[in-house]
C-alpha positions, 0 to 999 in steps of 0.5 A, spaced: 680 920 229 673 921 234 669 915 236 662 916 239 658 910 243 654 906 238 661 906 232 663 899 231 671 898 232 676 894 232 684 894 235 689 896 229 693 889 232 687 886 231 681 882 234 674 882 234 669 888 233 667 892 238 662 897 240 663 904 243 659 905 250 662 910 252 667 917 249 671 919 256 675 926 256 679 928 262 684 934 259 688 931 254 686 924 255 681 920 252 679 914 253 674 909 249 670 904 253 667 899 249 664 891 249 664 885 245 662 878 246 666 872 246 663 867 244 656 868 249 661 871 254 660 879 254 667 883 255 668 890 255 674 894 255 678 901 256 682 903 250 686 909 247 682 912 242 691 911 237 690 904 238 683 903 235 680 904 228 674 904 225 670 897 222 669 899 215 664 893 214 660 893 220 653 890 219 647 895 219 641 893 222 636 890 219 629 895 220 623 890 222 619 886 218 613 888 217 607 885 220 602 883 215 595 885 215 589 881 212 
């Protein structure tokens, strides 16, 4: 599976959702860098792209309200 910064994952032995920063690739290697909170403790992580999957429910942000104009 390809990842790219901004993809919401999750560890297929579970955890929290996590988001892609950064896609690195040196020769057949690849690393997938990502952060998740932990309570209000940011954390991040380099992870093998076999040990993550896609986080099917991820929330989509909400567009901003509209200001209202008199």
């Amino acid at each position: 599976m390809d990842f790219k910064p901004g993809d919401i994952v999750r560890l297929k032995s579970g955890g929290p959702s996590m988001t892609v920063d950064e896609v690195e690739k040196k020769g057949n290697v690849t690393s997938i860098f990502c952060f998740w909170f932990d309570g209000a403790q940011l954390e991040d992580g380099e992870f093998s792209p076999t040990s993550l999957m896609p986080v099917a429910d991820a929330p989509v942000a909400a567009p901003a309200p509209a200001e209202a104009t008199p």
